[in-house]
C-alpha positions as CSV (number, residue, x, y, z in Angstrom):
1,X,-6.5,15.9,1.3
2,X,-8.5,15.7,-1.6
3,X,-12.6,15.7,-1.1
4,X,-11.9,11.8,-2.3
5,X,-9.1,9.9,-2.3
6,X,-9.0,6.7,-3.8
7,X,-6.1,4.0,-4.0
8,X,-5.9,0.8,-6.2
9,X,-3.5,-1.9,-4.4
10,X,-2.1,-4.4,-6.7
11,X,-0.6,-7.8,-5.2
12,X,-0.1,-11.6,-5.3
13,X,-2.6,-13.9,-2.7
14,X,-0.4,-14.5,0.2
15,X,1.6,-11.4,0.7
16,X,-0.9,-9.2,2.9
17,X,-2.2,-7.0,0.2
18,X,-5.9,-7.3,1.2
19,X,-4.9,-6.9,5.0
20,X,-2.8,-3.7,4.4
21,X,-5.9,-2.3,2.3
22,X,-7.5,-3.1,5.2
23,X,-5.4,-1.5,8.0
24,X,-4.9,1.4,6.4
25,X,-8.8,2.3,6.3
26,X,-9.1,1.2,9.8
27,X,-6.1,3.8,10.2
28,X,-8.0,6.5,8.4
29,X,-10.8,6.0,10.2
30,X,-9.2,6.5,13.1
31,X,-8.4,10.0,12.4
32,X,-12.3,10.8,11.6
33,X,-12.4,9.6,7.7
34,X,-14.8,8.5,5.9
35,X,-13.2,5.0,4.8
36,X,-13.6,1.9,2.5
37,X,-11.3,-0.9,2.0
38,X,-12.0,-4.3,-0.1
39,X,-10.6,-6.4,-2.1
40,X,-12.0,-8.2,-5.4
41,X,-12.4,-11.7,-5.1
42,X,-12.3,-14.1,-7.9
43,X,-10.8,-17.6,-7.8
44,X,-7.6,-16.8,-6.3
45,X,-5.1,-18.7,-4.5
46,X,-1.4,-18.5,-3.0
47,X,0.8,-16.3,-6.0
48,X,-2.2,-15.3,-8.1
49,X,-2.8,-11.9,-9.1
50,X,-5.2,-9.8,-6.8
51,X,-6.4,-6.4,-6.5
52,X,-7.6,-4.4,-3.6
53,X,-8.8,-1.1,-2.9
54,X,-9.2,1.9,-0.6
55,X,-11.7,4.9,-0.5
56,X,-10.8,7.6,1.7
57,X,-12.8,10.9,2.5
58,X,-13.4,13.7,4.9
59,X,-17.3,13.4,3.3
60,X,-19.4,10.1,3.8
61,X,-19.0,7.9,0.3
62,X,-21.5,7.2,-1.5
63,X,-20.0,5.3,-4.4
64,X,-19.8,1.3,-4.3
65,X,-17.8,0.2,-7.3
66,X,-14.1,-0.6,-8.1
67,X,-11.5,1.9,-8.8
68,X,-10.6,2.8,-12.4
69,X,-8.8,5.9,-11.8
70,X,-7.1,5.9,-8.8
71,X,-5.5,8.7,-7.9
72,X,-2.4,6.5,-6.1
73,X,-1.3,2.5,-7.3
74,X,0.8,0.3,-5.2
75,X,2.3,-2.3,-6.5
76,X,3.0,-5.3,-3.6
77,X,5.0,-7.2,-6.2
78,X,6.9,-6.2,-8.9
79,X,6.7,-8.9,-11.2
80,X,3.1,-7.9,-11.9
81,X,4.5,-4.5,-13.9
82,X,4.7,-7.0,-16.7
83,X,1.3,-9.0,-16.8
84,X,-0.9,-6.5,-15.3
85,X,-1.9,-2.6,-16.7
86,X,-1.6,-1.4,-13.0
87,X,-1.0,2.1,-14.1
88,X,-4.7,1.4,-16.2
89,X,-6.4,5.2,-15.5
90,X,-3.9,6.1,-12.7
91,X,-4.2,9.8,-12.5
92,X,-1.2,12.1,-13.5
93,X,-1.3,13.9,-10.5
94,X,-1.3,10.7,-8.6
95,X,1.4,8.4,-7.9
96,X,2.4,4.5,-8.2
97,X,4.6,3.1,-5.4
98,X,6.2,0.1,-6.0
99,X,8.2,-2.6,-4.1
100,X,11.1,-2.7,-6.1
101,X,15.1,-3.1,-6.8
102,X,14.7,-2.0,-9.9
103,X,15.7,1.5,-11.5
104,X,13.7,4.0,-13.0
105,X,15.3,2.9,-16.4
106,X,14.4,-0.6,-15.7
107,X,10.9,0.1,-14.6
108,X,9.7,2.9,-17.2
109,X,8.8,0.7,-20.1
110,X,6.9,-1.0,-17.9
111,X,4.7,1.6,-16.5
112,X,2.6,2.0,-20.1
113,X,3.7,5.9,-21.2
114,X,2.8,6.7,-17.2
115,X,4.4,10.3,-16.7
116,X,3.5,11.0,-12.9
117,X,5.4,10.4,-9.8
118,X,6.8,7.1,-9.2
119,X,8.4,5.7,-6.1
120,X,10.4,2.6,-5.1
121,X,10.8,1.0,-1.8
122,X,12.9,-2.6,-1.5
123,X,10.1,-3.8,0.7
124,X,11.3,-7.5,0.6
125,X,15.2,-5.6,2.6
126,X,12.9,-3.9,5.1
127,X,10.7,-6.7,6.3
128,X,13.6,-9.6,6.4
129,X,15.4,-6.6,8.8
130,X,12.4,-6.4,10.8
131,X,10.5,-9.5,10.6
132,X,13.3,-12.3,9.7
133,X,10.8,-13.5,6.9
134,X,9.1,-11.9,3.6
135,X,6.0,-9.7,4.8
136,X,5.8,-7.1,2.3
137,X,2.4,-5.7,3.9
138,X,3.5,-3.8,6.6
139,X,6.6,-1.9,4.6
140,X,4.0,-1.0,1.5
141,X,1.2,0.1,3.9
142,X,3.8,2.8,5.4
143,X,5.2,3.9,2.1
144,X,1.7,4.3,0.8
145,X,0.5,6.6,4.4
146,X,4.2,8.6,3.3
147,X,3.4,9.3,-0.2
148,X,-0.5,10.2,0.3
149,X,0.8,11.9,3.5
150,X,-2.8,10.8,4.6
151,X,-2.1,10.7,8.1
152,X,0.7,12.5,10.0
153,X,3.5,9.8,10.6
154,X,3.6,10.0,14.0
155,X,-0.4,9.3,14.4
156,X,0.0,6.6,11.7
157,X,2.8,4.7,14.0
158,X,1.1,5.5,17.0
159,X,-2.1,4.4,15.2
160,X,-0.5,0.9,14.0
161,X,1.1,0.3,17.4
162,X,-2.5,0.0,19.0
163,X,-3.6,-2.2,15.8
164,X,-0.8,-4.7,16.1
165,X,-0.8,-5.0,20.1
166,X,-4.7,-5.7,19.4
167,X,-4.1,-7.5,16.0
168,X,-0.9,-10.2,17.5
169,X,-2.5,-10.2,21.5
170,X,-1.6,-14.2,20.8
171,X,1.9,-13.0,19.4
172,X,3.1,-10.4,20.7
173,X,6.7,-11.5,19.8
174,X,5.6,-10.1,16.0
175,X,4.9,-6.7,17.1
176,X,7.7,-5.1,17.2
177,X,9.3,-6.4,14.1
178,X,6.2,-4.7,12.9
179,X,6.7,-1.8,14.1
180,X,10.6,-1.4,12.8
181,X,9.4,-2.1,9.2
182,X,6.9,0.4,9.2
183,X,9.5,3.1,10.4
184,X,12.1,1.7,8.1
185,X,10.0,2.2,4.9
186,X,9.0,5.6,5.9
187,X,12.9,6.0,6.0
188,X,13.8,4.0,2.5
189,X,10.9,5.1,0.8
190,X,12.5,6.9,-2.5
191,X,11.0,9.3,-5.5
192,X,12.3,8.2,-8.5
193,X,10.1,10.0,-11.2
């Protein structure tokens, strides 16, 4: 891992983006990182743009700010590709994940001359396998942990298993649907560029 790591998470209010930001630094932390994870606020509501972030470090941090140039972008919702710059200072020897059908074709113009790695995952086929319903949190959060290869999988599951029992104690019916997406995206996850 780098001395720094840091991650810019692009979403809509109402799909988890914030949370996943969120359980991914507790996740990092767990394995004895140095960790930030918040989202920017401004007057957002259910389907409006958001953006949240992640720092991630063997080394305390001592920066405070946004991200400007990430070194990885994930993109909770694809339709954002064409209102939002989210590839705006991505480094080239980062990555973007997306949650996407789309092809590489169909997704390059998009991406604003971006060169660097890009991968897809349908996260919308993974969560209604696992879950029943639209939760693209939990798939994203794996295929970001894949990419990065932040934390060994099998910590990371292990990891999230302990988070959701403690996260869902009131519904633990949830857990497990959970747990299926998270292994399924580290499965589906694909490198297109």
């Amino acid at each position: 891992m780098r001395d720094l790591l840091e991650i810019r998470w692009h979403g809509r209010g109402g799909q988890g983006t914030k949370t996943a930001s969120l359980l991914l630094a507790d996740s990092a932390f767990n394995t004895g990182s140095y960790v930030q994870g918040f989202p920017e606020y401004g007057p957002e509501r259910m389907g409006a743009p958001i953006t949240a972030y992640n720092r991630i470090s063997k080394n305390p941090i001592k920066v405070h700010s946004n991200i400007y140039e990430p070194d990885y972008v994930v993109v909770v919702d694809d339709t954002l590709l064409k209102t939002v710059n989210v590839t705006a200072g991505l480094k080239a020897d980062g990555a973007i994940v997306i949650n996407t059908t789309k092809t590489i074709d169909e997704i390059k113009p998009l991406l604003n001359g971006y060169e660097g790695s890009v991968y897809t995952i349908d996260a919308r086929s993974v969560s209604e396998e696992a879950l029943g319903k639209y939760f693209p949190n939990t798939p994203m959060l794996a295929a970001i942990v894949k990419v990065t290869e932040l934390i060994p999988e099998e910590d990371f599951i292990k990891d999230m298993e302990g988070s959701f029992k403690h996260k869902f104690a009131k519904k633990p019916e949830v857990i497990d649907g959970n747990m299926k997406a998270l292994t399924l995206a580290l499965e589906r996850l694909q490198k297109v560029q």
